[in-house]
N, C-alpha and C positions, 0 to 999 in steps of 0.2 A: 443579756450578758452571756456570752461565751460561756460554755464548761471551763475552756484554760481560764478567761476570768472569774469565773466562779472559784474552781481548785484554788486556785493561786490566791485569790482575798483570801480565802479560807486558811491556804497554810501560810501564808504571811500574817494575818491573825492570829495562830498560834503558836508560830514564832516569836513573837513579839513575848505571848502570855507567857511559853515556857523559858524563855530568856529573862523576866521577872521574875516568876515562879522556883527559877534554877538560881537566881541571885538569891534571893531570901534562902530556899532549904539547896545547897549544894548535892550534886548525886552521892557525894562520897560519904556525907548526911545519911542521906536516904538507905544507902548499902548498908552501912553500919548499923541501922536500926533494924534490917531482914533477919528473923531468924531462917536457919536452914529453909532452903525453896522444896516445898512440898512437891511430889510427881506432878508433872506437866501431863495433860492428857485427860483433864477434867471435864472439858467441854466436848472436846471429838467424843470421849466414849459417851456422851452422854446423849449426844443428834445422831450415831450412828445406829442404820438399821440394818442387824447383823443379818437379816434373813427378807426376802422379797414381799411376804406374806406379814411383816411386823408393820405396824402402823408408824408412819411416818410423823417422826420428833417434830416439835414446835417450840418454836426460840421465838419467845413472847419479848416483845418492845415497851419500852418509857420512851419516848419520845413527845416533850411537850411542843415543838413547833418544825420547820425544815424550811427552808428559801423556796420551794417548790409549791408547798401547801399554805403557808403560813401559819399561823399561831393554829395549832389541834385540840389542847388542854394547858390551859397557860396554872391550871391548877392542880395538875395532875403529879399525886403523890407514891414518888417511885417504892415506897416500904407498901403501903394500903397493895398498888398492881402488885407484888411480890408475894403477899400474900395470896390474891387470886389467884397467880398463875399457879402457884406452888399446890392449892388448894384442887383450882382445876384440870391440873396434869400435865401442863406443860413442861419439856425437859430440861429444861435453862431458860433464861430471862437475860436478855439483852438491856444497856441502859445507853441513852445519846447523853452524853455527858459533854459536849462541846458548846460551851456559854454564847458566843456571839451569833449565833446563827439558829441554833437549834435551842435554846433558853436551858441547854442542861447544866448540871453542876459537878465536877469531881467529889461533891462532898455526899453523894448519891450514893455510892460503893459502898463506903461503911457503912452506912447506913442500915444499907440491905443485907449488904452479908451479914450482919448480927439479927436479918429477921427472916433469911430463908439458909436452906441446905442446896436451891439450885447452886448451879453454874452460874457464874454470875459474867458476862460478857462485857466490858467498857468499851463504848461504842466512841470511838475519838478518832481526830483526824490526825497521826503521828507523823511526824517530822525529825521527832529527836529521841535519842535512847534516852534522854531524861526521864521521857513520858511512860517508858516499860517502867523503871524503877517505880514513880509515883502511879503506877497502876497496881505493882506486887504489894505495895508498901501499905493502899488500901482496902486489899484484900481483894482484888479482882483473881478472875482464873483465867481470863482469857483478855484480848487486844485485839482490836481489826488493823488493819493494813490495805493501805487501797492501791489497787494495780495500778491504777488511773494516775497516781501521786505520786509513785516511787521507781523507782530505776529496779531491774534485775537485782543488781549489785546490792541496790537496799534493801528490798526487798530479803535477802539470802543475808545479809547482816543481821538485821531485826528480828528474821525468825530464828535464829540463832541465839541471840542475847536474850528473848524472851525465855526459851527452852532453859536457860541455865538457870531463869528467874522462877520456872516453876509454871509460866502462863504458857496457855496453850494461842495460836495465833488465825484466827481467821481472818483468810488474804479473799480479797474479794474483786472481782473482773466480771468484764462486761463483754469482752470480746474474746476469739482464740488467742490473738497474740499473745492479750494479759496474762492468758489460762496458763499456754506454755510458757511464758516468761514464768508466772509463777509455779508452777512445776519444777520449772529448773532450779527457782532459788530455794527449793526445798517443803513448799507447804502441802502439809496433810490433811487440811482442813480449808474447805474452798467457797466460797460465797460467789453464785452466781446474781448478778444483779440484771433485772429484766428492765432497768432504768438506766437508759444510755445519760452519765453525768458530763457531757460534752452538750448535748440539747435537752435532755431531759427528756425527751420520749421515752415514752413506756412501749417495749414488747414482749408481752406476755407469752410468746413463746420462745424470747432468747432461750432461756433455760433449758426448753426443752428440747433446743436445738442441740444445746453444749456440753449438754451430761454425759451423750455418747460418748464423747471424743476426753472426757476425763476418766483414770486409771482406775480398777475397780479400789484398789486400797485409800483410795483418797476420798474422804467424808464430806459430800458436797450439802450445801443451804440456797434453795432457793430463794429469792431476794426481791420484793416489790412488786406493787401489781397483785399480792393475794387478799383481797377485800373477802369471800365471801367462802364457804365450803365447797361448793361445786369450782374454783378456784383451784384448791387443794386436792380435789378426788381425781382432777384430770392429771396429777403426778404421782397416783399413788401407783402405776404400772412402769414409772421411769425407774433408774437406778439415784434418784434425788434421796437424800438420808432425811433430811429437814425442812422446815421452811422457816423464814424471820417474818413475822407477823405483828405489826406495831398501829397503822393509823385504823386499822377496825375497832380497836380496843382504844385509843385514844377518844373516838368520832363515838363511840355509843354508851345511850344511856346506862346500859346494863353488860357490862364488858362479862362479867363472868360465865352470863347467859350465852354468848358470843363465840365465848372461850370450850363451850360447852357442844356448840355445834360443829366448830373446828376439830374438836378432838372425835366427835363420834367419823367426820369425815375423814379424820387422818386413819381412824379403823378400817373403812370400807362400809360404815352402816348407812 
């Protein structure tokens, strides 16, 4: 299948759900029950490496399966990795919370935030403002946004309505177009993905091709393809703030042991 068939099931799939989803709890529901939106900015300061010589952030993943790999941890318990990550140093924690494809749950969120202080990242494929609302409402701090999915226009909407909601938004591209498109629409927080989702090839050195050519104020996250430390150490000379780090932890016995040689590689040791 096509990336456009792949996207397109995807967001027609959650079209569907959030068009359910939005019949039962209405957004104006969902508004009504926000208290004040806390500063936005939770996740950027938290992957940004203010200084060349600082070790590079890691945005640890739940992710129990993906249409690429298939099923990873079909048991894998997003509170237990929150722990670990939070235990082993990682700066935030990412969760794939999209049920049809990726076996996540929206009921993941709360979860977690009542068992870590990270950042907490919902990792979904967004189509509708409904989905900002039931992201703040569950105590998320951030939202991804995929270039791939969304028009300029939506794109510069979305991170918009997010910001008043309090979430910070990580927009994510795979090419320069994306990058300037999403530049334009506003994002200060950028996911490069080394996984073209058109075919699904992995290059491992998109990234490092495309860091140059993003503004230094812009907090970028390396995206897929980093399986191993020496992965990680060959960006720690780029202007990369982070990296998203999910099917090594998923794939191994001992994740926190894992999680442990990441971090001395994210140091330089």
């Amino acid at each position: 299948m096509t990336n456009t068939g792949f996207l397109g099931r995807i967001a027609d799939d959650r079209r569907r759900r959030v068009a359910q989803a939005s019949a039962r709890t209405p957004a104006h529901r969902l508004r009504a029950a926000l208290g004040p939106p806390p500063p936005a900015g939770r996740l950027e300061r938290a992957l940004r490496r203010e200084r060349p010589e600082d070790p590079i952030r890691l945005l640890c993943e739940v992710k129990r399966a993906s249409p690429s790999k298939g099923v990873l941890r079909a048991d894998a318990d997003p509170v237990a990795f929150a722990r670990i990550y939070e235990q082993g140093g990682a700066a935030a924690m990412s969760l794939v919370t999209e049920p049809d494809h990726f076996q996540g749950d929206p009921e993941w969120v709360p979860l977690v935030r009542k068992a870590t202080r990270l950042p907490v990242l919902m990792k979904d494929f967004v189509v509708d403002s409904w989905q900002l609302l039931d992201a703040a409402s569950r105590g998320a701090d951030a939202v991804l946004l995929l270039g791939a999915l969304l028009s300029e226009i939506q794109l510069q909407r979305l991170i918009g309505e997010a910001r008043q909601l309090g979430l910070d938004t990580l927009v994510e591209v795979h090419d320069e177009i994306e990058l300037h498109a999403a530049l334009r629409a506003g994002a200060t927080l950028l996911g490069i993905n080394n996984r073209d989702l058109r075919t699904f090839v992995m290059d491992p050195d998109n990234a490092v091709r495309l860091l140059p050519k993003v503004p230094a104020l812009v907090t970028t996250v390396a995206e897929s393809g980093i399986s191993s430390p020496a992965d990680l150490a060959r960006l720690r000379d780029t202007r990369c703030d982070a990296v998203l780090i999910g099917e090594a932890f998923m794939t191994s016995s001992d994740p926190a042991a894992v999680l442990a040689g990441f971090v001395a590689a994210a140091r330089g040791a």
